[in-house]
C-alpha positions in Angstrom: 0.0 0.0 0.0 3.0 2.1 0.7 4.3 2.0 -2.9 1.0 3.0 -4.1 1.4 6.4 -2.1 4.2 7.1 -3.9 2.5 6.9 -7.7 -0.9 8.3 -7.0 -1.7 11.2 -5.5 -4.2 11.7 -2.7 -7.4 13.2 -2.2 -5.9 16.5 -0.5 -2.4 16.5 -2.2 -2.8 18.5 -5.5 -0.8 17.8 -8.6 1.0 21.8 -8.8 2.8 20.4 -5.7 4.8 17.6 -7.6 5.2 18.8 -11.2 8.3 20.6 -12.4 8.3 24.5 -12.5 7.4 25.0 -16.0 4.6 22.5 -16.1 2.8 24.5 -12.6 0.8 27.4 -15.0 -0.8 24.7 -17.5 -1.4 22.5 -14.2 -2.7 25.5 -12.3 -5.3 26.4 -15.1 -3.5 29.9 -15.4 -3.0 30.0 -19.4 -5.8 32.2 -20.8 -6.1 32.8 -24.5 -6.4 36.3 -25.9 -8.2 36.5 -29.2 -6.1 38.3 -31.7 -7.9 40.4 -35.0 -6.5 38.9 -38.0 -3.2 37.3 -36.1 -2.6 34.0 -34.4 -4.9 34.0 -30.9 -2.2 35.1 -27.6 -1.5 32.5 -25.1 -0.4 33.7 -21.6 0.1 33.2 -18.4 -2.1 35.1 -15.7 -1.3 37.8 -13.9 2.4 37.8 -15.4 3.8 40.8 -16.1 6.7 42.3 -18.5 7.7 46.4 -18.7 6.8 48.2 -21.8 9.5 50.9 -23.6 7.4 53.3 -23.0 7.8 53.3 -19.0 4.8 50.9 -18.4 4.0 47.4 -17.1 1.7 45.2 -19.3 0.6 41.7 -18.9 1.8 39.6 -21.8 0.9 39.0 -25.3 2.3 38.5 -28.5 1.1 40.6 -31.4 0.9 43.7 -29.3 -2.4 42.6 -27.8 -0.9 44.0 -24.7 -3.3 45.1 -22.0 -2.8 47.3 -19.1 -2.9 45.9 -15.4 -4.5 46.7 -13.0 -2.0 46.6 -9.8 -1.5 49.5 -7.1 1.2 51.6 -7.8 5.3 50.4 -6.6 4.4 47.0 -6.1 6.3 46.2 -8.7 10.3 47.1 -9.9 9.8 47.2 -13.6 13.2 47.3 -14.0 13.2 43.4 -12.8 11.0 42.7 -15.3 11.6 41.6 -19.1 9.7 43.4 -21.6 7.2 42.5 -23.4 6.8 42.4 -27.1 6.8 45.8 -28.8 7.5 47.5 -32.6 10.5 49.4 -30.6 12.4 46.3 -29.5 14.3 44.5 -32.3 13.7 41.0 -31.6 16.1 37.7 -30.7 17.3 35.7 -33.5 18.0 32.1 -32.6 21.8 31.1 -33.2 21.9 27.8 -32.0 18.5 25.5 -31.8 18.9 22.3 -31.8 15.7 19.4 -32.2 14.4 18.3 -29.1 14.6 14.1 -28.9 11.1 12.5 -29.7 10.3 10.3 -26.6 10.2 6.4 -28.2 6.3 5.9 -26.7 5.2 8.6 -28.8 7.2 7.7 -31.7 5.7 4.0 -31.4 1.9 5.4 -30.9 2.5 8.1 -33.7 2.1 11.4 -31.8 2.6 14.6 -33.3 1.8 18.2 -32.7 3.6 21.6 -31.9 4.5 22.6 -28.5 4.1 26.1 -27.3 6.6 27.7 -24.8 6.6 30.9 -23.1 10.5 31.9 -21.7 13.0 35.4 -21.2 15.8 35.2 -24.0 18.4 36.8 -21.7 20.9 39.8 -22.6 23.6 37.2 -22.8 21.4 34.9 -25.3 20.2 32.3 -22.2 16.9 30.8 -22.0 15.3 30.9 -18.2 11.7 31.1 -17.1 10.4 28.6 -19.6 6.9 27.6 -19.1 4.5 25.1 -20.9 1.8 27.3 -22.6 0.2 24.5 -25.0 1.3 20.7 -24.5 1.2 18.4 -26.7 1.9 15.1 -24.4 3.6 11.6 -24.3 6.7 13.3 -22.9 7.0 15.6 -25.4 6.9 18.8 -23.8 9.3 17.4 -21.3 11.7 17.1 -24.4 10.6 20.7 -25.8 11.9 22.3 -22.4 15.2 20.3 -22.4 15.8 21.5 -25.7 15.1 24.6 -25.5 17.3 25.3 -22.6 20.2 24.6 -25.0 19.3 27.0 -27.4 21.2 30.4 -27.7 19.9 33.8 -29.1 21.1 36.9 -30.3 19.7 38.6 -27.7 16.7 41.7 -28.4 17.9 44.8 -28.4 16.2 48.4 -27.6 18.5 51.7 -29.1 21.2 48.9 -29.6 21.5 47.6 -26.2 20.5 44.0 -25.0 17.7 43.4 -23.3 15.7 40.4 -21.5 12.3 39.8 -23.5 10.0 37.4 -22.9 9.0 35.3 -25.7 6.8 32.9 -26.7 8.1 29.4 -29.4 6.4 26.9 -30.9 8.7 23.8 -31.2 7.6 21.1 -33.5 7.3 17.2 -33.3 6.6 15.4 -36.6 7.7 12.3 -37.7 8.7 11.9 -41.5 5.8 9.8 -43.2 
């Protein structure tokens, strides 16, 4: 009986306890989708935030469907924060990306599909802060993050200075036919 405590959960123990970091927003229900006019729909994360060239603080969104939040006033160091997509910012160029490894389950049951991440390309070209926005499954999300933690940028720049930006990749899983 004591093995099974260590495979299933419990009535009272919830799931966001146990998963890694970047699985806790899809697990905690906090990915909302923000309808876009004409573009690809916005996937983020609740509540995050990123700073805006213009001196503000916006939650997330790609496409510039940036809203304003509604937080009191120095709760927050902007400076701390990476920005968030913007026509002003010249955006990270991936230099080094290599495939993520397709899990052998989900080769043998034929799984495909795109995984969306959310993460900060660093000033120095890093990854960090990478989050699961849209899973596919069969472990291979898992793989997307590994993968993507290897992968270097030319970083964004703002009046030809690096800066963090947050991000948002799809990373692909198809198997030739």
């Amino acid at each position: 009986m004591a093995a099974l405590g260590r495979i299933f959960l419990g009535l009272n123990e919830p799931l966001s306890d146990i998963v890694p970091d970047y699985w806790k927003p899809f697990v905690l229900g906090a990915i909302e989708t923000v309808p876009s006019k004409g573009k690809t729909n916005c996937y983020r994360i609740k509540g995050r935030l990123s700073r805006t060239v213009n001196g503000g603080i916006a939650t997330d969104c790609t496409g510039g469907a940036s809203i304003k939040p509604d937080i009191p006033p120095n709760t927050v160091d902007e400076g701390s924060l990476p920005y968030g997509p913007s026509k002003s910012i010249k955006p990270p160029r991936a230099v080094h990306q290599p495939d993520p490894d397709y899990w052998p389950l989900a080769k043998d049951l034929r799984v495909e599909g795109t995984t969306t991440l959310q993460l900060v390309v660093q000033t120095d070209g890093s990854t960090s802060n990478i989050q699961i926005i849209a899973p596919v499954g069969v472990g291979l999300d898992d793989e997307a993050v590994a993968a993507v933690k290897t992968w270097r940028f030319k970083p964004a720049t703002l009046n030809g200075q690096p800066v963090p930006v947050r991000v948002s990749v799809e990373v692909d899983f198809h198997l030739s036919r």
